[in-house]
C-alpha positions in Angstrom: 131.0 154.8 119.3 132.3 151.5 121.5 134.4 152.0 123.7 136.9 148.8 124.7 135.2 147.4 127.7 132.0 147.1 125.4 133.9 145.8 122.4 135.6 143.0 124.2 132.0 141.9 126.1 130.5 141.9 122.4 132.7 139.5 121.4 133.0 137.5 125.0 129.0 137.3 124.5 129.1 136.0 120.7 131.5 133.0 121.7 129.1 132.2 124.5 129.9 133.8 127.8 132.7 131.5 128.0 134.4 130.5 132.2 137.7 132.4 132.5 140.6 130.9 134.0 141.8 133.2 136.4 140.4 136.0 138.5 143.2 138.0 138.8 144.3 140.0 136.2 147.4 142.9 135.8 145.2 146.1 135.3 144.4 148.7 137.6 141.5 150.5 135.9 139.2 147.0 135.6 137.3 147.3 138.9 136.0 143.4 140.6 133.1 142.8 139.9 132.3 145.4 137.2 130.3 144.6 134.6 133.0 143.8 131.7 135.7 142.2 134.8 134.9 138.3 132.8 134.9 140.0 129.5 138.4 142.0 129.9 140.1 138.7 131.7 138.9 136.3 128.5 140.1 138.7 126.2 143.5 139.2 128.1 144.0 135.1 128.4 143.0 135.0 124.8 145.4 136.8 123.2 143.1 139.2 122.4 144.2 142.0 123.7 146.8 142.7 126.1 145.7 146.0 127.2 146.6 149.7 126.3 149.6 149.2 128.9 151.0 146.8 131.1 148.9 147.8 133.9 146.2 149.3 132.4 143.0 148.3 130.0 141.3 151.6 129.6 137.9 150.3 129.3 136.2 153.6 128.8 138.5 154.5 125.9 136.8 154.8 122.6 137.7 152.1 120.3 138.6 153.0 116.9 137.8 150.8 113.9 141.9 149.5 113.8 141.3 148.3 117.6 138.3 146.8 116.4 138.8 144.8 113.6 142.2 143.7 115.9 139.9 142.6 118.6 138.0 140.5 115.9 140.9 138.7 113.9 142.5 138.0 117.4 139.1 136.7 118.7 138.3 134.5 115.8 141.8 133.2 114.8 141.9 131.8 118.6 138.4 130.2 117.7 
């Protein structure tokens, strides 16, 4: 079991650790300077995901295999 904040740094590490453009970001439950902070803010100016609501990520919420393979087609159609 994943749970989001893993699943979204998995896939920020495949495509190389890429620079994010911003270090703000709209979600109250992503801590500065946390581990998966980069990670979350890639996959938010991605289009990758967009959170589980406006204000929040949930980045200790188990991701299910839908959320998943979403976080996967997202990611690679952006590629």
């Amino acid at each position: 079991v994943c749970n989001r904040a893993q699943v979204v740094t998995f896939l920020w590490r495949t495509f190389g650790q890429p620079a994010v453009e911003s270090a703000e970001h709209p979600f109250t439950d992503v801590q500065g300077g946390s581990w998966y902070e980069a990670s979350v803010l890639w996959a938010v100016e991605n289009g990758i995901t967009a959170g589980l609501t406006a204000n929040t990520f949930g980045p200790a919420a188990n991701c299910n295999r839908a959320q998943i393979v979403t976080f996967l087609y997202r990611a690679y159609a952006e590629a």
